[in-house]
C-alpha positions as CSV (number, residue, x, y, z in Angstrom):
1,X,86.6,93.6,101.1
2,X,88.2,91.5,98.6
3,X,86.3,91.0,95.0
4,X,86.5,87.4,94.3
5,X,87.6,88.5,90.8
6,X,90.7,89.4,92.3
7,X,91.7,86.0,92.6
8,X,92.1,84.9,88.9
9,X,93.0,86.6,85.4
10,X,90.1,87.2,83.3
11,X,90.2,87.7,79.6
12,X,92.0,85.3,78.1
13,X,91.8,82.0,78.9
14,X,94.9,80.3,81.1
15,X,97.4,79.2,78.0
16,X,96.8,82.7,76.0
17,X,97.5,84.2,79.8
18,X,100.4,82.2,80.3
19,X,101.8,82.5,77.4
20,X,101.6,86.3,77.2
21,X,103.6,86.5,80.8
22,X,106.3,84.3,79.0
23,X,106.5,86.9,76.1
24,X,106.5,89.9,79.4
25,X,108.8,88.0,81.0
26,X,111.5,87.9,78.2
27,X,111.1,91.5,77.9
28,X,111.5,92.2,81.5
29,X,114.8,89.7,81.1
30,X,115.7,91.8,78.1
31,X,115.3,95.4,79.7
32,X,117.1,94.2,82.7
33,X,120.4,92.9,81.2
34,X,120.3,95.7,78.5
35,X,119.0,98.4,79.9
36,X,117.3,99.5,76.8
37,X,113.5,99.5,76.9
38,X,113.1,99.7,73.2
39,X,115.1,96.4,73.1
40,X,112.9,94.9,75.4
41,X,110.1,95.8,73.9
42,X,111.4,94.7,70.0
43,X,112.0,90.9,72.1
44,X,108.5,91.1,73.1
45,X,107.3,91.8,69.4
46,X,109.9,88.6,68.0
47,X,108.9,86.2,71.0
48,X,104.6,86.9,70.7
49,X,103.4,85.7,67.2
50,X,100.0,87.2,68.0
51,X,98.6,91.0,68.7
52,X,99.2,91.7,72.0
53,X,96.1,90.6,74.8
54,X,97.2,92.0,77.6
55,X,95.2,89.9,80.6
56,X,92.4,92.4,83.0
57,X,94.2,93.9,85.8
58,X,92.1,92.6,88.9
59,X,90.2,95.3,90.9
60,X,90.4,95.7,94.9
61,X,88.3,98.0,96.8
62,X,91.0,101.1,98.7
63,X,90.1,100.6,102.2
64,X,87.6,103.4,103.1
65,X,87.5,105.4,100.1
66,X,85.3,102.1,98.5
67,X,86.8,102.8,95.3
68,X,87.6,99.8,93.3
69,X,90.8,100.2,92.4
70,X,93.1,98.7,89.9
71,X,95.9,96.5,91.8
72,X,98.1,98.5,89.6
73,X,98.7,102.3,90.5
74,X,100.2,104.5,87.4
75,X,103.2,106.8,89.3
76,X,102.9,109.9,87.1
77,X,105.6,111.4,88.9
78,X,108.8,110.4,86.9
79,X,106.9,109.5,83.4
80,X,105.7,113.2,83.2
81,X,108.1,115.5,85.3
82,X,109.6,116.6,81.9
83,X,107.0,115.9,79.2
84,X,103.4,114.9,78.2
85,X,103.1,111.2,77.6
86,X,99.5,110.6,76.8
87,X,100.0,107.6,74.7
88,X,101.6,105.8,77.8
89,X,98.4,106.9,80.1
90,X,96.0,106.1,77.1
91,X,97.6,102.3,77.2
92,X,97.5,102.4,80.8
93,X,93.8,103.7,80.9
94,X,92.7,101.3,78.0
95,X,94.8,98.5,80.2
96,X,92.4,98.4,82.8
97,X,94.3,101.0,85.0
98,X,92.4,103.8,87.1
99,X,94.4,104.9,89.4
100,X,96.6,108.0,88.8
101,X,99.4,109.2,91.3
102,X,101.1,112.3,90.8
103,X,102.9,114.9,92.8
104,X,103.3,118.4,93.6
105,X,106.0,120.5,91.4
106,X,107.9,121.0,94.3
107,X,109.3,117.8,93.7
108,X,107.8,116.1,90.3
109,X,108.5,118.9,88.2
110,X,105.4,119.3,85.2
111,X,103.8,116.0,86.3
112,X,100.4,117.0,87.5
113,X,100.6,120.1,84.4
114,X,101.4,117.0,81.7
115,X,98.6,114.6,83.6
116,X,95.9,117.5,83.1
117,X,95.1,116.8,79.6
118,X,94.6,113.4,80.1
119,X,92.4,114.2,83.2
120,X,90.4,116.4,81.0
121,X,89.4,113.3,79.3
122,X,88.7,111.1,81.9
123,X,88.6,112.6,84.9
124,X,84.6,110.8,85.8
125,X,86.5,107.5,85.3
126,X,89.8,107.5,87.3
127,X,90.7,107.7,90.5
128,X,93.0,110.6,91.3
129,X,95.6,110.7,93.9
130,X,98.2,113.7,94.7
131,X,100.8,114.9,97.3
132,X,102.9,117.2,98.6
133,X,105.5,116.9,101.8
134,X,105.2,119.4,104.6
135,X,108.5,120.2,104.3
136,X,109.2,120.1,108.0
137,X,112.9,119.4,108.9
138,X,112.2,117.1,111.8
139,X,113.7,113.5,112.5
140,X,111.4,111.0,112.7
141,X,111.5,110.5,116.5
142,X,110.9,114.6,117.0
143,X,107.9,115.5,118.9
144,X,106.3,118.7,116.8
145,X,105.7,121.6,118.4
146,X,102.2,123.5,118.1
147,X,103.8,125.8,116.0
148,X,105.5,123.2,114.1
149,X,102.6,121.4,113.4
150,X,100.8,124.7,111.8
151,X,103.9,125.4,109.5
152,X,103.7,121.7,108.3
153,X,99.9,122.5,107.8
154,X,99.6,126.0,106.2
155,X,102.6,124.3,103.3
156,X,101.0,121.6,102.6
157,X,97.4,123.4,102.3
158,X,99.2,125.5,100.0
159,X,100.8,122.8,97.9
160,X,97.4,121.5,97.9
161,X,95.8,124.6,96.0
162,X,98.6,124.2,93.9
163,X,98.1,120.8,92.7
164,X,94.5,121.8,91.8
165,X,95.4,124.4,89.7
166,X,97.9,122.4,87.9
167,X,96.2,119.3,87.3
168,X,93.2,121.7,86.1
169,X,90.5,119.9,88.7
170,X,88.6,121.4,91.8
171,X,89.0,118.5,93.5
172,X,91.3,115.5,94.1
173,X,90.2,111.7,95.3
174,X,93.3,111.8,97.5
175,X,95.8,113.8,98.7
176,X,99.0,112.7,100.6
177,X,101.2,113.5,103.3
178,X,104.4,112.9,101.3
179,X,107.5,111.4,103.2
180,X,105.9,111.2,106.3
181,X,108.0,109.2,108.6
182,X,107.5,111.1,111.7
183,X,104.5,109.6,114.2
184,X,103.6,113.0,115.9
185,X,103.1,114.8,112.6
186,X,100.5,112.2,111.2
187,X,98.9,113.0,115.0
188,X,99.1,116.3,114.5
189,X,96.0,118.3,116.1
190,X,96.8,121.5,113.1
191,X,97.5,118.7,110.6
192,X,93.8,117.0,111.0
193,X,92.0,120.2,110.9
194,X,94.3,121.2,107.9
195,X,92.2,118.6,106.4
196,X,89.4,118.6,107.7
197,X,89.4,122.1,106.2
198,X,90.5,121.5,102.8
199,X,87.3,118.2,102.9
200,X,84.8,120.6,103.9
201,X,85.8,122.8,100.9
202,X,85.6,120.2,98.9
203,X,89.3,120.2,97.4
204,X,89.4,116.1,97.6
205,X,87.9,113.5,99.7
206,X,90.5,111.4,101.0
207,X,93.4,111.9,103.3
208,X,96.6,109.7,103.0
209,X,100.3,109.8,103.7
210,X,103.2,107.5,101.9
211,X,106.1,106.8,103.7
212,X,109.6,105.2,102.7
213,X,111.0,105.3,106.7
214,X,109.6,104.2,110.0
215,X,106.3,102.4,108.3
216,X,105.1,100.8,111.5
217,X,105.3,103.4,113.8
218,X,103.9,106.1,111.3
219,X,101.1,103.5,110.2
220,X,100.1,102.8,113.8
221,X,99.7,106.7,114.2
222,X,97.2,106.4,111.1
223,X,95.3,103.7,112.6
224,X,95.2,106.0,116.1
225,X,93.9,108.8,114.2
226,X,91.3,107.0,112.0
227,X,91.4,109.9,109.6
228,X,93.7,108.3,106.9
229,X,92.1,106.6,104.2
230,X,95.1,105.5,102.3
231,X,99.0,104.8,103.0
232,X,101.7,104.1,100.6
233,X,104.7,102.4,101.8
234,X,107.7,101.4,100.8
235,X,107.7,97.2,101.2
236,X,109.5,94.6,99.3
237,X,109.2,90.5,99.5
238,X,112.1,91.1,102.1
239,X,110.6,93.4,103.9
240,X,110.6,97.4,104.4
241,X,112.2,99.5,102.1
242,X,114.8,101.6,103.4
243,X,115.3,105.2,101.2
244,X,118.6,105.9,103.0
245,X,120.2,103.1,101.5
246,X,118.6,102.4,98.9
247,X,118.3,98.8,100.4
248,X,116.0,96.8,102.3
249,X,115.9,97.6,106.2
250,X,118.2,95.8,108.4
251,X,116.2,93.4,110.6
252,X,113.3,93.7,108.9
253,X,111.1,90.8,108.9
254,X,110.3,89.7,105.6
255,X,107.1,90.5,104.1
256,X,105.3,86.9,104.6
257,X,105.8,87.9,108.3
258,X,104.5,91.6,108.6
259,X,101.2,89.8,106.7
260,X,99.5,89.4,110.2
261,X,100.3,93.2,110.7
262,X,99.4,94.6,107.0
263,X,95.9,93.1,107.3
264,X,95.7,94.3,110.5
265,X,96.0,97.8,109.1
266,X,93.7,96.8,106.0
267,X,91.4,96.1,108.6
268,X,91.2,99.7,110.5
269,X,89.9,101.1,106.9
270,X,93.4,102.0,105.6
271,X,93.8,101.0,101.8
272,X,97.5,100.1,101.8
273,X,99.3,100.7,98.3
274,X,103.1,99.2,98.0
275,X,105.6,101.1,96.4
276,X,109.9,100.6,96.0
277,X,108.7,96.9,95.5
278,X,111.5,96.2,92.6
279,X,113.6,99.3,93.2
280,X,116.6,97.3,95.0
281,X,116.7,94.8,91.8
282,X,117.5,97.9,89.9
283,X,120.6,99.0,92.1
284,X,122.2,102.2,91.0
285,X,124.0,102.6,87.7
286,X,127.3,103.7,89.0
287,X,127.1,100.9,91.3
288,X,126.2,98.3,88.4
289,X,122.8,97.4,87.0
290,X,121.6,95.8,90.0
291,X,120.6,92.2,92.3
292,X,118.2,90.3,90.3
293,X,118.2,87.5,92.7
294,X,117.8,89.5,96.0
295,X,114.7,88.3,96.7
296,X,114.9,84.9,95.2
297,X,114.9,83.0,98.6
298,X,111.1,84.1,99.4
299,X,109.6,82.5,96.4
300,X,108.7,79.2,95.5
301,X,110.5,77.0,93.2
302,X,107.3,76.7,91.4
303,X,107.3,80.7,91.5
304,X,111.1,81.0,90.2
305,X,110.5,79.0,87.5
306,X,107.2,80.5,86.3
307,X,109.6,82.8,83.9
308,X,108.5,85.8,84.9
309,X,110.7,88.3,85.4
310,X,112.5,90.0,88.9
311,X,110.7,93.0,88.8
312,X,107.6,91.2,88.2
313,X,107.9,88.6,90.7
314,X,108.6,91.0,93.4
315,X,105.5,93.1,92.5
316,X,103.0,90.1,92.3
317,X,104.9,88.7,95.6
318,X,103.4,92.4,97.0
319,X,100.3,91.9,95.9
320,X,100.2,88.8,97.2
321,X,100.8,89.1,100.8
322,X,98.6,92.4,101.7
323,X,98.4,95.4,99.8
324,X,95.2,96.1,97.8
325,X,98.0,97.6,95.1
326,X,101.4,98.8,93.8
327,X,102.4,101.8,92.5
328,X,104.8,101.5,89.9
329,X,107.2,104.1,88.0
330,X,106.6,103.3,84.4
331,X,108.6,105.3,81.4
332,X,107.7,103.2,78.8
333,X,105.6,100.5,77.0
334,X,107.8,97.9,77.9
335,X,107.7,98.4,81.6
336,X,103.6,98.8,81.6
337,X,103.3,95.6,79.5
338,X,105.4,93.9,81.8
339,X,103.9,95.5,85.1
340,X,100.3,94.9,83.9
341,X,101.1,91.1,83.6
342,X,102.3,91.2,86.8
343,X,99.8,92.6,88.9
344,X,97.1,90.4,86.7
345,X,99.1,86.9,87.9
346,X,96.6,85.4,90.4
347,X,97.8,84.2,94.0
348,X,98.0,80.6,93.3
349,X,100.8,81.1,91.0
350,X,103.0,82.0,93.5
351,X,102.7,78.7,95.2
């Protein structure tokens, strides 16, 4: 499935590219100690003595869905929750990125209203992915009832309408599950007519689900199914994610060994799209500006001294070692510069 682009930058040739992740990776150095993007990107500006050339973000077929998709997904979710921000999706767009994520309002405020505009330009040439949660309070090991299951479906078929109304379109390429950590609910009988209904009326084309707890389990359910076209997941170099605390799972294996299990899911037809891939580097304000080094003991020394970065090295680490992308949060220039570069860095640079 891969595109044997994928495996090396195009665009520039290797010093321009190599250079240019140098100039990304002082701002990323720069944004990190600071905290300031604008400071970041002003270091960019000083360090680069040449227009920017950003290098071509490879492309990667999404499992099923056949779409070639940038390795780099634009999360709307945070960037336009309060306000439009078409210059940042322009740059994104004209970056080589096409594929949008956004969210219901429910939980991402205006973002699908402030993505509209921008869709209304380019909707033939992007790929469009949005979600909602079902909203069911279950724990993950709960086994849904019949009548839980047609709650969890009748909510998120109504989120669904929703979403198209806000983001102006009829249809959507995908639409997620949001947060769905619980295995019986992504077998759900009511949930896989719910969208099996919502195909046949043509209100998207794709079913997925993201998940930041219990990825295995909820991704072997997927694979059971074979409905699911496309999973997001919350993964670091380390291993999983954990969104309770903030932190990577306890136990986990790191993500060099859950390779053998990722491809296996890459395999069943599942495009698998990372997410939370530099979000423990960040740490919490309150709680100091974060671990920098968390994850320095999976790379190479070739790879820590390739001055890219934390947050970059953890997302091309991602890419790396089986996801066909990342989704990444980005607010501002500065973190799309320095996220395209990454995503763009070819496997063997990690070695």
């Amino acid at each position: 499935m891969s595109d044997k682009r994928s495996d090396r930058p195009m665009g520039s040739d290797r010093r321009t590219f190599l250079r240019r992740l140098a100039v990304l990776g002082l701002a990323g150095r720069t944004l990190l100690r600071s905290g300031d993007a604008r400071a970041a990107l002003e270091a960019s500006r000083i360090a680069s003595a040449e227009p920017s050339s950003w290098p071509t973000i490879p492309r990667r077929p999404l499992g099923r869905t056949r779409f070639e998709g940038s390795r780099l997904v634009f999360g709307c979710g945070a960037a336009l929750a309060r306000k439009r921000r078409d210059d940042l999706l322009e740059r994104a767009f004209e970056a080589g990125i096409n594929v949008f994520d956004s969210g219901t309002r429910r939980y991402y405020g205006d973002a699908e209203v402030h993505l509209a505009p921008f869709l209304s330009r380019h909707r033939d040439d992007v790929f469009l992915i949005s979600k909602a949660m079902t909203y069911l309070e279950v724990e993950p090991d709960h086994e849904i009832t019949a009548d839980e299951g047609r709650q969890a479906a009748s909510t998120w078929s109504g989120l669904l309408d929703s979403s198209l109304r806000e983001l102006g379109v009829e249809s959507v390429d995908a639409y997620y599950v949001m947060a769905s950590d619980n295995p019986s609910l992504v077998r759900s009988d009511e949930m896989l007519r719910a969208f099996e209904r919502a195909r046949e009326a043509g209100k998207l084309r794709h079913i997925g689900l993201s998940t930041h707890r219990n990825a295995r389990r909820v991704l072997e359910a997927a694979m059971e199914t074979g409905v699911y076209d496309l999973a997001q997941i919350a993964i670091t170099p380390a291993g999983w994610y954990d969104w309770t605390d903030k932190s990577v799972l306890p136990d986990s294996p790191p993500m060099a060994e859950l390779r053998p299990f990722l491809d296996r899911v890459r395999a069943s037809g599942i495009g698998l799209i990372g997410m939370k891939a530099g979000r423990y580097l960040a740490g919490r304000k309150f709680l100091g500006w974060g671990k920098p080094d968390a994850f320095d003991t999976h790379y190479s020394e070739g790879f820590l001294a390739s001055g890219l970065s934390p947050f970059q090295r953890s997302y091309a680490f991602v890419l790396a070692h089986g996801l066909d992308a990342v989704n990444a949060d980005m607010q501002t220039l500065a973190h799309l510069e320095e996220n395209v570069a990454a995503a763009a860095l070819p496997a063997s640079a990690l070695a």
